[in-house]
C-alpha positions in Angstrom: -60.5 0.2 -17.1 -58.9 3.5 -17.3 -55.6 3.9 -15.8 -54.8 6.8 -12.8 -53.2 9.4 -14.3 -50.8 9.1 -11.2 -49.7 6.1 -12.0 -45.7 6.0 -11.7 -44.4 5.5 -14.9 -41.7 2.7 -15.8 -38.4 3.7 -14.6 -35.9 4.3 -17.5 -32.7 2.3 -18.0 -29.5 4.3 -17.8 -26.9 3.2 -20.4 -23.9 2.6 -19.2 -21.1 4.6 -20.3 -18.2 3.2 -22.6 -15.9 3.9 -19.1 -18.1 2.2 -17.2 -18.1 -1.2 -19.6 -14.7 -1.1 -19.8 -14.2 -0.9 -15.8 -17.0 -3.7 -15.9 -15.0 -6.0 -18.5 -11.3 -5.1 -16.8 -12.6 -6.3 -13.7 -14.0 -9.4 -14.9 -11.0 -10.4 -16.2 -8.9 -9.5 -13.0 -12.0 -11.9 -10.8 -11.4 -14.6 -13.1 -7.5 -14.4 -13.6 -7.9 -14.8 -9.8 -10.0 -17.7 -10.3 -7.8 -19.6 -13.1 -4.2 -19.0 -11.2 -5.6 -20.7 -8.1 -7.6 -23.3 -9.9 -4.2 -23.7 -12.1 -1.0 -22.0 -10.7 1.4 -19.7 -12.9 2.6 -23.1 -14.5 -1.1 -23.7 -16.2 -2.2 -19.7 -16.1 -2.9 -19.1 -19.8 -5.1 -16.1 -20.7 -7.6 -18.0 -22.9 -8.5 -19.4 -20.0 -8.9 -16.2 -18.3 -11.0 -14.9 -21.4 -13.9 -18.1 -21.0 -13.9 -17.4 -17.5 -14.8 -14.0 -17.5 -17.1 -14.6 -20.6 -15.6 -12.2 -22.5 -14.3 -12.8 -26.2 -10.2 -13.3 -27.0 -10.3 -10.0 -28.7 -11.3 -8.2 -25.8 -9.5 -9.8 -23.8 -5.7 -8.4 -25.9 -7.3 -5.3 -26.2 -7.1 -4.9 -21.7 -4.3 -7.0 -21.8 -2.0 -7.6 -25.0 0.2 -10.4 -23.2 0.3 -12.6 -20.4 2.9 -10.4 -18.5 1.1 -7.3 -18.9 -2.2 -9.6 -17.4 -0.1 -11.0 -14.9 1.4 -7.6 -13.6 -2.2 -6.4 -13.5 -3.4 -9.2 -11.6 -0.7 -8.5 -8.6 -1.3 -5.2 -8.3 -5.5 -6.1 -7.7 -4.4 -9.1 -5.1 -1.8 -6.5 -4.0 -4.8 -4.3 -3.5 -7.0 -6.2 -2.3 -5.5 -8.1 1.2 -4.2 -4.5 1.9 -7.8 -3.8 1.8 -8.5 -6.6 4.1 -5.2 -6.2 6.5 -6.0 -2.7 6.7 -10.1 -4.2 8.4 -7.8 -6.2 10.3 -5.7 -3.7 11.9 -8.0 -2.6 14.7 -7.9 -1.6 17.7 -6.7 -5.2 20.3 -6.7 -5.6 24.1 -3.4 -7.5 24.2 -0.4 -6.9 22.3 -0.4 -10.8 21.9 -3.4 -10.4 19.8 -2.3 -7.7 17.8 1.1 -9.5 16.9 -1.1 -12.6 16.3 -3.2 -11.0 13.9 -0.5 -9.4 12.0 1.1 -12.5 11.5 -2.2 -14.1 10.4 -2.1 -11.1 7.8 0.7 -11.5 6.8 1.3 -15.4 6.3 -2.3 -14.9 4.2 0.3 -12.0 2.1 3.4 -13.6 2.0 2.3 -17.4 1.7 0.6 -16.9 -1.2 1.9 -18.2 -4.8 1.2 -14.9 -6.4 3.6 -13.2 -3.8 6.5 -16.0 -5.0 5.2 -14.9 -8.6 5.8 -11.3 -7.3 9.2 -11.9 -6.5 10.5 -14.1 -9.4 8.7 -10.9 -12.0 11.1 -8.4 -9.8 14.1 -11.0 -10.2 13.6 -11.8 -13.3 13.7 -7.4 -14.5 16.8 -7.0 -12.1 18.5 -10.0 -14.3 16.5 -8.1 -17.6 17.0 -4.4 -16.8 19.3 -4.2 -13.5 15.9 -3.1 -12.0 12.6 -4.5 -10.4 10.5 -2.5 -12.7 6.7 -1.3 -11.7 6.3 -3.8 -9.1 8.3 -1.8 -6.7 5.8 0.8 -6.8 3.2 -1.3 -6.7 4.2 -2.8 -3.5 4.9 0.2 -1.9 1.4 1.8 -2.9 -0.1 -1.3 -1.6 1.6 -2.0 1.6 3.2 0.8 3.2 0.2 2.3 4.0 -0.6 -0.8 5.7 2.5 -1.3 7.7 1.4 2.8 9.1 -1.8 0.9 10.2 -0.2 -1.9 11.9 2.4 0.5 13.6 -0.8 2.5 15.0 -2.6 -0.6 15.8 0.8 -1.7 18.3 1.0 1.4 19.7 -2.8 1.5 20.8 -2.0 -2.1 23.0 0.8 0.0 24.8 3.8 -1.0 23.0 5.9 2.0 23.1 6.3 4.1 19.5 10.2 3.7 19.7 9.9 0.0 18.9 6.8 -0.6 17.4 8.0 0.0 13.4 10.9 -2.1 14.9 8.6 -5.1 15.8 6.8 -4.7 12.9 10.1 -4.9 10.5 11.1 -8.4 12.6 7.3 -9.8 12.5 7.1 -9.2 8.4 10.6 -10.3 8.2 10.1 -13.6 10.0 6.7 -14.7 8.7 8.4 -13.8 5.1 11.6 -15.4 5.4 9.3 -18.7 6.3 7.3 -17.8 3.2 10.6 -18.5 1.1 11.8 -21.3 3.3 8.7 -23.3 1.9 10.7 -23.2 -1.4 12.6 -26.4 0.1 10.9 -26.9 3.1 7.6 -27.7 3.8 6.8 -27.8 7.7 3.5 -25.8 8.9 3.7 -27.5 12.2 7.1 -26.1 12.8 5.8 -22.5 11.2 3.3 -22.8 13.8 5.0 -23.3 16.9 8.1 -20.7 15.8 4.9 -18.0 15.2 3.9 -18.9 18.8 7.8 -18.8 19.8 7.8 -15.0 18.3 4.5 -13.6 20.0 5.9 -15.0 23.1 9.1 -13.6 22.5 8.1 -10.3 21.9 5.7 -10.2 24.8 8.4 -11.1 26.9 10.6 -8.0 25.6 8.0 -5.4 26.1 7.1 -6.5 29.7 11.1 -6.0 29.9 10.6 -2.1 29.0 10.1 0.6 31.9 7.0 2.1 31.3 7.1 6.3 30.9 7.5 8.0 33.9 4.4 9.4 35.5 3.9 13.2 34.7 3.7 14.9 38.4 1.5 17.3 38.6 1.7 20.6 40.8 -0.3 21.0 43.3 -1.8 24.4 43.7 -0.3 26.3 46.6 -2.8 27.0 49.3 -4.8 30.0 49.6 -3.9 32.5 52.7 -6.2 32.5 54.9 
């Protein structure tokens, strides 16, 4: 049987190009250091690990990243990136400033409660002890979150809560649901996290209500036409 001469012929495969595999192979090895440092913790994190995981050889793996630090700093700026991805989703528009500060802290504790934040912060100790400073993980936090915190500071103001305070609220939310984050260093007590995160949006709530609202702009009433 003869075949139509309209038949559509077999699509091509594109090749890749070389930036393209090494995006593909970079990532891979960020997704699985992911996967090993929760499976394992910093403690057990050791890139051969990483290298099986991602199915990539050891060569290739030095080649991205020539030492565990250099791996390690490359995986917290990807987390980094990623929840401010995610916070950034969360940060819409709510009907109640209650919800808004209760998703912020849900952001947050998901940020700050996290053992590759601790990891974070013992890297930037550990170059201020090195080097008197924190290094490239300044930056990276600051790329990652302070557009974030803009978000979050729109997201207060559109429940009502005035623009004079709402950078201020969001300073004392992160600073709370962070300073608990270290706390867990000696202390372990979610219930108690849980009722002093209730304590806060209460708090707050009961501040704002507190606030005189803005004065009503009067309008002018047009004078009457003669007759």
């Amino acid at each position: 049987m003869r075949k139509s001469d309209s038949a559509v012929p077999p699509a091509v495969k594109t090749r890749r190009t070389q930036a393209e595999r090494t995006e593909e192979t970079r990532r891979r090895l960020l997704d699985a250091s992911v996967e090993v440092m929760g499976s394992k913790g910093y403690a057990g994190f050791r890139t051969a690990d990483v290298a099986d995981a991602a199915g990539v050889s050891r060569g290739a793996m030095t080649h991205h990243f020539p030492s565990k630090d250099d791996l390690v700093m490359a995986l917290v700026e990807h987390v980094f990136e990623r929840t401010a991805e995610i916070g950034r989703e969360r940060a819409h528009r709510f009907d109640t400033v209650g919800e808004a500060i209760h998703a912020l802290i849900v952001d947050s504790q998901e940020f700050f409660f996290s053992e590759l934040f601790l990891i974070a912060m013992d890297l930037a100790i550990q170059g201020c002890i090195r080097t008197g400073e924190t290094g490239p993980l300044s930056g990276i936090s600051a790329a990652a979150r302070l557009p974030l915190e803009h978000r979050w500071v729109e997201a207060l103001i559109a429940t009502g809560v005035p623009a004079s305070v709402a950078e201020d609220l969001l300073w004392l939310t992160l600073s709370i649901v962070r300073g608990l984050a270290v706390r867990r260093l000696w202390q372990q007590d979610p219930p108690r996290f849980k009722r002093l995160f209730k304590l806060w949006r209460e708090m707050v709530e009961s501040y704002l209500s507190t606030l005189a609202p803005p004065p009503a702009r009067r309008t002018r009433s047009k004078a009457a036409a003669p007759g």
